[in-house]
C-alpha positions as CSV (number, residue, x, y, z in Angstrom):
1,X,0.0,0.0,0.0
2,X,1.2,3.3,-1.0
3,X,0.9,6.3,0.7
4,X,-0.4,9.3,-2.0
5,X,1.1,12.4,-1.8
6,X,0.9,15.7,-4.4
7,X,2.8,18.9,-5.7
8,X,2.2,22.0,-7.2
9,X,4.3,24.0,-9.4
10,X,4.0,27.3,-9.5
11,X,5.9,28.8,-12.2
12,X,5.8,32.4,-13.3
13,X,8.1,33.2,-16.7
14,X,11.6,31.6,-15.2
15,X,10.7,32.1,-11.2
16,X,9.3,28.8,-9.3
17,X,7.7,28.9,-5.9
18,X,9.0,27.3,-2.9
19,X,8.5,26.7,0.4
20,X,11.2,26.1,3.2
21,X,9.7,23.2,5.3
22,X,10.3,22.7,8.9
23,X,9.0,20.9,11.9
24,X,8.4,18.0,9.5
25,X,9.4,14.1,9.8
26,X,11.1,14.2,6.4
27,X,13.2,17.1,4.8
28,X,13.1,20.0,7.5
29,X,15.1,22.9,6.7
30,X,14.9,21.9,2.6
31,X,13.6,23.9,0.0
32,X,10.1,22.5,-1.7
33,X,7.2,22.5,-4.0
34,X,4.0,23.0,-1.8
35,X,3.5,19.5,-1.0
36,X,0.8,17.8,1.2
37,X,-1.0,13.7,1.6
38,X,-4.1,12.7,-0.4
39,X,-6.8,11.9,2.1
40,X,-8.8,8.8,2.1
41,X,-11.4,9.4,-0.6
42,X,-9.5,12.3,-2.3
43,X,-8.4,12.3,-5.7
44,X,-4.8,14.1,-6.4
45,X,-6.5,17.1,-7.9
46,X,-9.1,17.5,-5.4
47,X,-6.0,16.9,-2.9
48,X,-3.5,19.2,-4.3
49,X,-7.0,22.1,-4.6
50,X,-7.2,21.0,-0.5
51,X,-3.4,21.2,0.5
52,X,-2.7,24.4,-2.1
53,X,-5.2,26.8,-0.1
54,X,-4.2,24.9,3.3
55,X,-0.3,26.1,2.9
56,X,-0.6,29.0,0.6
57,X,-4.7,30.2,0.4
58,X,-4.8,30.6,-3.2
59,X,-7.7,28.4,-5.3
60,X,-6.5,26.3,-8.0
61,X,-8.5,26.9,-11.4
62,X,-6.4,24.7,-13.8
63,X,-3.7,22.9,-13.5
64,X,-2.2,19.9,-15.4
65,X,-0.4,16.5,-14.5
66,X,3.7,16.8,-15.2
67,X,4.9,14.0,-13.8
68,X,4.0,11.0,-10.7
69,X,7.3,10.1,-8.9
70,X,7.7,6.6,-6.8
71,X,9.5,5.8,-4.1
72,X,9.2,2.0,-3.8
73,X,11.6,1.5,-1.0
74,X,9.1,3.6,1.5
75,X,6.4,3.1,-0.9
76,X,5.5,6.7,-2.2
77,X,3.8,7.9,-4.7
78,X,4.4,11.7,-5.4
79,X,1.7,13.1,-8.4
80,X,2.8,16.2,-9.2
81,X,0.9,19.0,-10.6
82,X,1.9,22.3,-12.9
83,X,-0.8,24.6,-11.6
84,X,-1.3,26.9,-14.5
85,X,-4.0,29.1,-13.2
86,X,-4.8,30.3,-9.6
87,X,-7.0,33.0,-8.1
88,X,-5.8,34.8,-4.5
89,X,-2.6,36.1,-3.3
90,X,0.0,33.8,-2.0
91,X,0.6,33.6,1.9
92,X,1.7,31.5,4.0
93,X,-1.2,29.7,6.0
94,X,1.0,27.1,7.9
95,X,3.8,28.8,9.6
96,X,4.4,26.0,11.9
97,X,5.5,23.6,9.0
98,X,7.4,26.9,6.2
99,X,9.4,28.9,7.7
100,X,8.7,31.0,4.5
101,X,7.3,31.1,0.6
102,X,9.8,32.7,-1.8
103,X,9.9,33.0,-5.6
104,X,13.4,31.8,-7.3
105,X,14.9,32.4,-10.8
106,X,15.3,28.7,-12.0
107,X,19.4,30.5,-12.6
108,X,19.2,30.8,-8.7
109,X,17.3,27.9,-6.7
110,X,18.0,27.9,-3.0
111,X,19.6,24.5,-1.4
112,X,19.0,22.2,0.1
113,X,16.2,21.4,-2.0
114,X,14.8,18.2,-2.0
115,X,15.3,14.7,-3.7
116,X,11.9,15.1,-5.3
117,X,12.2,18.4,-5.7
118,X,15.2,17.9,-7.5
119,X,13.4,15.8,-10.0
120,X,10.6,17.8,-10.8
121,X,12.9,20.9,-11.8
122,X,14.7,18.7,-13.7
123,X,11.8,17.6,-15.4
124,X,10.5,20.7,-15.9
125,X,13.4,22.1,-18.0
């Protein structure tokens, strides 16, 4: 049994958002995608719609599928989203879990960032 998880990229001409995790089980102090668990009953869009006004309160309008990462050793599977249109002004809702939301030039990502995170830019360029 896997456990479902979901990303959104947010990408604006060359500048991604990310969010600086903390006061999590995996990757604290690491650079990521807004990132968050399908719930029982969920699909991965209505999830990532769930998790992406949770941690930053903007409502996804569109968005389509870029790529669905595995992790077979702790049985993962990562569905990752591009979000390519949002209503609301980004914030950050969950200060207990991101230390903070930044925009970065895809010339000048942060580190660390993380494994999956990694991936996805890689994918993306």
């Amino acid at each position: 049994m896997y456990l479902n998880i979901v990303s959104g990229v947010l990408q604006v001409d060359n500048q991604l958002l990310l969010c600086l995790r903390k006061n999590t089980l995996h990757y604290a102090d690491y650079w990521a995608f807004p990132v968050g668990h399908v719930e029982f009953g969920e699909n991965t869009v209505d999830a990532l719609r769930r998790e992406l006004f949770e941690e930053i309160g903007i409502q996804l309008l569109d968005c389509e599928r870029l790529i669905t990462l595995y992790d077979n050793e702790q049985k993962i599977r990562h569905a990752v989203f591009k979000v390519t249109e949002w209503r609301g002004e980004i914030e950050n809702r969950e200060p207990e879990f991101c230390e903070q939301i930044q925009w970065f030039s895809l010339k000048s990502l942060p580190q660390p960032l993380t494994p999956a995170c990694l991936t996805i830019i890689q994918n993306l360029q």
